[in-house]
C-alpha positions as CSV (number, residue, x, y, z in Angstrom):
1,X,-14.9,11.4,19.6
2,X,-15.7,7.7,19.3
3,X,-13.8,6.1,16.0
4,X,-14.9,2.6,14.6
5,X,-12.1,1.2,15.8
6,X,-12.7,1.7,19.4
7,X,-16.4,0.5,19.3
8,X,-16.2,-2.3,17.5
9,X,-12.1,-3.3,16.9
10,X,-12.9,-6.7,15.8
11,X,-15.8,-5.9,12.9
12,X,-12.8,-3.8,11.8
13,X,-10.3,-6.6,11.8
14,X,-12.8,-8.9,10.1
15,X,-14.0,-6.9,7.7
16,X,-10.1,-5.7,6.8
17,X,-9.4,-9.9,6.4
18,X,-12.4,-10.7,4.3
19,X,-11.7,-7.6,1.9
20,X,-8.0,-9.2,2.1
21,X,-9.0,-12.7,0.9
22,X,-11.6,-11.4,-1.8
23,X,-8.4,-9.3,-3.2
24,X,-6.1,-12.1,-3.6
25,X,-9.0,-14.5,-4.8
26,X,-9.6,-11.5,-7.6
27,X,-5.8,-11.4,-8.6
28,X,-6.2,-15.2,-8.5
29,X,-9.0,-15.3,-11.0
30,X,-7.3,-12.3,-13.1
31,X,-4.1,-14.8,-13.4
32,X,-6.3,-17.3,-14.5
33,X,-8.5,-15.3,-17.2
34,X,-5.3,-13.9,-18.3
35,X,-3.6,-17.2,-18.8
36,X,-6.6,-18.9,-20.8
37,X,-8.1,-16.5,-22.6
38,X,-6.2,-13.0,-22.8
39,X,-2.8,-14.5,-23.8
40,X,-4.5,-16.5,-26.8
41,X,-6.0,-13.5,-28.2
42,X,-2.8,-11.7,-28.2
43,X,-1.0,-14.5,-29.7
44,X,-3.3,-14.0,-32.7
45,X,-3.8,-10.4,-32.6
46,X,0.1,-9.9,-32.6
47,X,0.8,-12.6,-35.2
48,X,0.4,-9.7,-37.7
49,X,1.5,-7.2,-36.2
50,X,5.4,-6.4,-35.1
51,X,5.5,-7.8,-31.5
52,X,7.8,-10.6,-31.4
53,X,6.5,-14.0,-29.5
54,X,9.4,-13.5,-26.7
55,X,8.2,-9.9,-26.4
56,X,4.8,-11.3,-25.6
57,X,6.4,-14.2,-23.3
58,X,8.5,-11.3,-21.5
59,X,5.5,-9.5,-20.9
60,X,3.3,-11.8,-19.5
61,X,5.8,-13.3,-17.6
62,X,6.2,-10.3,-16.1
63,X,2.9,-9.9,-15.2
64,X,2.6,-13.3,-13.9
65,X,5.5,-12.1,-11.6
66,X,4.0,-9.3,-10.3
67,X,0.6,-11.2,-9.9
68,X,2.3,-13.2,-7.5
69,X,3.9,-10.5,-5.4
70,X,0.7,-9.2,-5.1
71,X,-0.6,-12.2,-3.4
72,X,2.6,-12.6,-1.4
73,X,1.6,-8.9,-0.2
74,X,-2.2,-10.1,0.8
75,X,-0.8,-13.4,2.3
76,X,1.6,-11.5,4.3
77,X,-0.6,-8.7,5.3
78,X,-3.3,-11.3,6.2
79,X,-1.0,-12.9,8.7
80,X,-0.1,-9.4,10.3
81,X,-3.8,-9.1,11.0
82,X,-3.7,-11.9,13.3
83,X,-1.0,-9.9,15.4
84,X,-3.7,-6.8,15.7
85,X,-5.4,-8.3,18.5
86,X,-2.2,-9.2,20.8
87,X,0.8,-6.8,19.8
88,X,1.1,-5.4,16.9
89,X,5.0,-4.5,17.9
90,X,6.9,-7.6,17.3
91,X,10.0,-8.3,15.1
92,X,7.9,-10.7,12.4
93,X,6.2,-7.7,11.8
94,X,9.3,-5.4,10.9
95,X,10.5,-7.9,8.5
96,X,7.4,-8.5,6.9
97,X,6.7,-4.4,6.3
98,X,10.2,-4.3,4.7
99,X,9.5,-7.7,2.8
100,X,6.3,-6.1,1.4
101,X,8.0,-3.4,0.3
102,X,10.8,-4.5,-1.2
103,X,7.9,-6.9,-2.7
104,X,5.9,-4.0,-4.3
105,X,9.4,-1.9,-5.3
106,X,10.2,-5.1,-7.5
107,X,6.5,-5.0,-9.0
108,X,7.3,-1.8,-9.7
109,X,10.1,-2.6,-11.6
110,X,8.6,-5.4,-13.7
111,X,6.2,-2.9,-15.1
112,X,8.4,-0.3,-16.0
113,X,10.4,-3.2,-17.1
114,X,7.3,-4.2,-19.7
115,X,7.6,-0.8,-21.3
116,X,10.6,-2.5,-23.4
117,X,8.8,-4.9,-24.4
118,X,5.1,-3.3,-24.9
119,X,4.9,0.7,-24.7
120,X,2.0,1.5,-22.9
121,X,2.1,4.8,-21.2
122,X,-0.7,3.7,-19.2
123,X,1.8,1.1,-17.3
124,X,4.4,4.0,-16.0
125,X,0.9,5.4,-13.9
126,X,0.1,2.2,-12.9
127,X,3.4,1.3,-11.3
128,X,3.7,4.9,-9.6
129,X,1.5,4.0,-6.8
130,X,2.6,0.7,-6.0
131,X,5.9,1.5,-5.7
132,X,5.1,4.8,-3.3
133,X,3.2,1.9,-1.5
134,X,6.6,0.4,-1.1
135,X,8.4,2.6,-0.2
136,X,5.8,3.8,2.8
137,X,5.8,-0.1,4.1
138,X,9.8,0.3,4.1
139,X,9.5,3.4,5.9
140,X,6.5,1.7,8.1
141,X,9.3,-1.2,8.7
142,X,11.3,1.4,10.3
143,X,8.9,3.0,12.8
144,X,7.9,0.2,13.7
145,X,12.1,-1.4,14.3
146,X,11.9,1.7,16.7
147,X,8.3,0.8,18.3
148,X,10.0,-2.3,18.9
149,X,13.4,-1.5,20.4
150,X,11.6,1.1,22.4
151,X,8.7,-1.6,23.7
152,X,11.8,-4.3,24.5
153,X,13.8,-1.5,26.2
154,X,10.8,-0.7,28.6
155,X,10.1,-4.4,29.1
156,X,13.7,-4.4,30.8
157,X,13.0,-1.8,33.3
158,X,10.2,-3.3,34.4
């Protein structure tokens, strides 16, 4: 049975690197709306209420953070496309699966880390699937150290 990817392998990788670039340009704008107009209103809105102003600073700092691993992620994933259409199986690519996921474990971190400063339930689901995400490119990092070693091992014989 004929697959996308065997028809048309290159559609595939373009369309995978355009849906790349239009993710980080959308965390991009997200930072930005967040930064003008989001943090204002909270400013105002907690002013009253019993947040602290280094509760709020802690908070969006953290999410500032973790907005910039997730670019680092679609940077980094957007150079591994360019190895699709040689060899995938090279040692950049190892190192940049388990920097990705180390990358995405640390998001993780920073928004259970925001429940201290703001309780929202909502941020404990939101953080579960980024870090399973992690931990699958860290276990990805490893097939593919053994893809490698295996691929380098047959170049010898040859």
């Amino acid at each position: 049975m004929d697959t996308i990817k065997a028809k048309h392998p290159k559609r595939l990788n373009l369309l995978v690197r355009v849906l790349i670039v239009m993710g980080m340009l959308l965390g991009l704008a997200l930072g930005v709306y967040a930064t003008t107009l989001v943090v204002s209103e909270f400013v105002h809105w907690w002013d009253g209420g019993g947040m602290q102003r280094w509760q709020l600073a802690a908070s969006y700092a953290a999410m500032l953070l973790s907005l910039a691993g997730a670019e680092y992620i679609g940077l980094t994933l957007y150079r591994m496309m360019q190895t699709l259409e040689s060899d995938p199986f090279v040692e950049w690519n190892v190192a940049a699966f388990r920097r990705m996921g180390i990358t995405a474990l640390c998001i993780t971190a920073l928004c259970l880390l925001t429940l201290v400063f703001w309780p929202v339930p909502l941020a404990v689901l939101a953080s579960l699937p980024i870090g399973m995400c992690g931990l699958f490119s860290i276990v990805l990092s490893r097939v593919f150290a053994r893809a490698v070693a295996y691929k380098q091992e047959n170049d010898l014989t040859v």
